[in-house]
N, C-alpha and C positions, 0 to 999 in steps of 0.2 A: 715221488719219482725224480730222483738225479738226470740229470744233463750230462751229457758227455758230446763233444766233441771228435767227428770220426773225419781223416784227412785224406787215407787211404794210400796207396803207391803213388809212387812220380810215372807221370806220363814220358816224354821226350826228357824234359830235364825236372831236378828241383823245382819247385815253384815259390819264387819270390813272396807267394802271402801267408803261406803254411805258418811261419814262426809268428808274424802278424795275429793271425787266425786263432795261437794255441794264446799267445800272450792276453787276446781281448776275450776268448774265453775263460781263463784265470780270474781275468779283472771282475769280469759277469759273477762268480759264482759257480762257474760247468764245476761239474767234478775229476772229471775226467779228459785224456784226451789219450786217441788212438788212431796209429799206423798201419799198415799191412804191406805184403811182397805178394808179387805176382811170379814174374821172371824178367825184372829190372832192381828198381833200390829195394834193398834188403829193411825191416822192417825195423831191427835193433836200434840201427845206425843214425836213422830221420829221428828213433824216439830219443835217443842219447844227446842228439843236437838239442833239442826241446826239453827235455831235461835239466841243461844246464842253462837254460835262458827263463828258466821258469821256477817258482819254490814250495807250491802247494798244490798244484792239481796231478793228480793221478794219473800214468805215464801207462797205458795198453796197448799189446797188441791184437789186432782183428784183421788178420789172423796173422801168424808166422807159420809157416807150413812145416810138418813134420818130417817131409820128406828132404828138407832142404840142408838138417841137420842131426847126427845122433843124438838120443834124450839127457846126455852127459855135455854136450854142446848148449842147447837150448836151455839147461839149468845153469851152466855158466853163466850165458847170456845175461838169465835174470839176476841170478842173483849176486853179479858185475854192477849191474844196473841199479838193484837197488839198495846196495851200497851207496852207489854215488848219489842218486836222486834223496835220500833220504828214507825208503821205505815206502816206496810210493806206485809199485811194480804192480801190473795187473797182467798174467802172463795166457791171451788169448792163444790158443791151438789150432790146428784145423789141416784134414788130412790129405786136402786138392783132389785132383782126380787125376784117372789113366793117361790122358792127354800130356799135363804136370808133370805126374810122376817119372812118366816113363820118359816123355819127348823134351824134359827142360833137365831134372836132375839125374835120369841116365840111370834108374834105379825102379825093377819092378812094381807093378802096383801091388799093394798085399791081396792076396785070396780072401782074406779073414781082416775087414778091416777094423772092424771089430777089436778082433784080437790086438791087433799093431796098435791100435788106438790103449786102448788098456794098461799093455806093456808100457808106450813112450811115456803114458802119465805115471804111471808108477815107480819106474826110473829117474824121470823128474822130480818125483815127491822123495825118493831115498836120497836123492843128494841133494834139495833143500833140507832137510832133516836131519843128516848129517850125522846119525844117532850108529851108524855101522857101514865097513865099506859096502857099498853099492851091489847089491848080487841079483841076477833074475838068470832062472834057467828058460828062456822065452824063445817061443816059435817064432818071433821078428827079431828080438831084441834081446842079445844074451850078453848080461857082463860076470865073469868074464866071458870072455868068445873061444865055444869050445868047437868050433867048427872044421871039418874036414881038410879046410884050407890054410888052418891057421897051424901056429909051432906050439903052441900046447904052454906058451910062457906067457902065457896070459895071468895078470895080477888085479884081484881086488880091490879098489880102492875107494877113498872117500875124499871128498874134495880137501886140497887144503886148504882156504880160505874160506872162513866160519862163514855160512851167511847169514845176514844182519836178520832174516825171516823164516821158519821153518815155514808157514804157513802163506808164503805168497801164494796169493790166488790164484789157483786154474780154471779156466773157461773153455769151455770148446764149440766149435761150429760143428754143426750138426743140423742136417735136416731130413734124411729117413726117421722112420717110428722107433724104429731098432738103436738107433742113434742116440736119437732123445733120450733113450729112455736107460741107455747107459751112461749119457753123460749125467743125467738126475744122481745114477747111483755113484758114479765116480770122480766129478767134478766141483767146483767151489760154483760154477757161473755155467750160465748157457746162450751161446752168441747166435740168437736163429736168423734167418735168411729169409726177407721176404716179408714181413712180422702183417697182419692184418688185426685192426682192435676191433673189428668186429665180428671175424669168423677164427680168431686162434684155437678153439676149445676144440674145433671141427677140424681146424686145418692139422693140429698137430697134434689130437689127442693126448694133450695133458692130464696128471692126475688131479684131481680136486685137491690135494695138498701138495703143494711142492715142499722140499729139506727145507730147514730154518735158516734165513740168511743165503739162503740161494739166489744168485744173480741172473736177472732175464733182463739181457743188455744188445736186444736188435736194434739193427742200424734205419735210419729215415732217412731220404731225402727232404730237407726245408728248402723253400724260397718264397721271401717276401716277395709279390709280383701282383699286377693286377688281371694279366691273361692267364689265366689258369691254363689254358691251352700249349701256350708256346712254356709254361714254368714246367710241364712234363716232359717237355723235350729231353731235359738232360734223362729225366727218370727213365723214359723210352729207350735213348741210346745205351745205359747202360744193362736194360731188361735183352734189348736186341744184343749185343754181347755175349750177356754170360750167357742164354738160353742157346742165342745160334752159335756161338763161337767156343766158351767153355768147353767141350765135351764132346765125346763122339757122337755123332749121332743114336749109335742103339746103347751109351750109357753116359746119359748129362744130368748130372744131381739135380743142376739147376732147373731143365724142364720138367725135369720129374715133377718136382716140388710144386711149378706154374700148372701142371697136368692135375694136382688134388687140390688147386683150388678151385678148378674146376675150369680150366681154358688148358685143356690137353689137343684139340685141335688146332687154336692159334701157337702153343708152341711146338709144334711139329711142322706147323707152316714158314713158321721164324727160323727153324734148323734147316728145313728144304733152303730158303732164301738167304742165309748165311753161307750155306755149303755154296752155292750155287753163286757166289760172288757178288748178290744182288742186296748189301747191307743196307743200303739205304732204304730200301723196300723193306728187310725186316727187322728196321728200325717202326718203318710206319705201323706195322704190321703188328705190331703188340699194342693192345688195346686199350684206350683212356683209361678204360675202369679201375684196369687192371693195375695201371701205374698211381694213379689219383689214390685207389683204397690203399699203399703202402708208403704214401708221401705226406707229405703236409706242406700243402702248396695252393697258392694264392693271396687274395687280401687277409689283412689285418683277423677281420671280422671270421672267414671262413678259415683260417689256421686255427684264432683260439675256441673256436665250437669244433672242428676235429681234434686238438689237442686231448681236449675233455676225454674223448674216448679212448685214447692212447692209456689215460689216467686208471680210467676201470677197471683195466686187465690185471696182470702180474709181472706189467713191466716194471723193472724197479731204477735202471737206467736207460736212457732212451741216447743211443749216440746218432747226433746229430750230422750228417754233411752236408754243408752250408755255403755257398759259394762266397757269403759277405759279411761284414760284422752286421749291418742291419738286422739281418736273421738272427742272428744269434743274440742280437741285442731283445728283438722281440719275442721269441724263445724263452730268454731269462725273465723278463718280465710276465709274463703270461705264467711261467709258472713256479713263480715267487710264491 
């Protein structure tokens, strides 16, 4: 199981320990390290900084939202990127939701996400590939755009700048059944959400065999700490969040998913108390168990007897967010 490094978006501004943070996971051994966008910094631009201050660990996003860009952008993106880094691109997806979609980029949520899902990776792998210009006659995603609104001079193209990779990795978030189980068939990786070592098979109905070389690369919260209690906090605040605040109420991916592990009560109490302007309450309101089973958090001693179990699954990358090099320091060591 690889280590990776996960840093996620900037809050109010950059933060001072990010580059810190990538640099001492290099030195450790991580393999990886990975970025994300919400609806502040964009996810390319933190990784491209890290990039050039770093020469061997592996440069991902988790996630770049598909809605933020057409799939002829987002191939850019990478393979812009890994040019410059060396070949070191790991290009995480992921589709947001109706809230995102609609209220931040100003663009319907798809009917078929499914389908949009499909399309965008498809688009991305014909112009990493580079092998013919770019063609999809697609229900989301048409190149050329033969649409009602358009002049009908639409041209086929292929990128001109060869990329260094036909084969950069795709990854995608996903956490419906339906989801999964096309990212299996159409994906290099799978970034799930929420990851459990010891109820996945349940939670998310995996096959007995996954593809060969397929990535199962969920995110953890670490903190070395000796109150277990207060080391959830942060895991709390960010469960209170995406549950109450992510999503509408009658469609939040993220409760959903807290709803099959079986606390579909506590997260509908978390959505009432978030709507209802009382976060700090449904903050408290999400429950130890619940943040404790998806963390690894506390002493020395109780991190590496829960790490073990992290180990028996099919995780193959575990990306880590760490508020300290400590953590990270202890992380690499445990599983050396």
């Amino acid at each position: 199981m690889r280590l990776g490094l996960a840093l996620g978006y900037w809050g109010r501004g950059p933060s001072p320990a990010h580059l810190d943070l990538a640099r001492e996971a290099e030195r450790l051994g991580y393999d990886s390290v990975w970025t994300a966008e919400a609806w502040g910094s964009d996810a390319f631009t933190a990784l491209t900084w890290i990039a050039a201050h770093t020469s061997r660990i592996r440069l991902g996003t988790a996630v770049a939202q598909m809605a933020a860009r057409a799939p002829t952008t987002t191939a850019m993106h990478a393979l812009t990127l890994d040019h410059l880094s060396g070949g070191r691109v790991l290009l995480g997806l992921g589709l947001s939701g109706p809230q995102v979609v609609e209220g931040w980029y100003g663009r319907p949520f798809p009917r078929s996400p499914l389908t949009a899902t499909r399309e965008y990776v498809d688009v991305v792998r014909q112009v990493l590939r580079r092998e013919a210009p770019v063609r999809l006659d697609g229900r989301h995603h048409s190149h050329p755009y033969t649409g009602p609104d358009g002049t009908g001079l639409g041209k086929a193209l292929k990128p001109i700048t060869h990329p260094l990779r036909a084969d950069v990795p795709v990854l995608l978030g996903a956490e419906g059944p339906k989801n999964i189980a096309q990212t299996l068939a159409i994906a290099d990786g799978w970034l799930p959400l929420y990851w459990t070592p010891d109820r996945w098979a349940q939670v998310y109905a995996l096959p007995d065999a996954l593809p060969q070389d397929f990535l199962v690369a969920p995110m953890v919260r670490a903190q070395l700490c000796e109150d277990v209690t207060a080391g959830l906090l942060p895991v709390k605040a960010m469960l209170g969040f995406y549950v109450g605040g992510m999503g509408h109420a009658a469609r939040n991916f993220h409760a959903d998913l807290m709803g099959r592990m079986g606390y579909e009560k506590e997260a509908h109490r978390i959505q009432e108390l978030f709507a209802a302007g009382r976060r700090e309450e449904a903050v408290l309101a999400v429950p130890d168990a619940f943040a404790d089973e998806i963390s690894l958090v506390g002493p020395r001693e109780r991190i590496a007897e829960r790490l073990d179990r992290w180990r028996r699954g099919p995780v193959t990358d575990l990306l880590v967010t760490a508020p300290d090099p400590a953590t990270l320091r202890l992380l690499a060591e445990l599983n050396s």
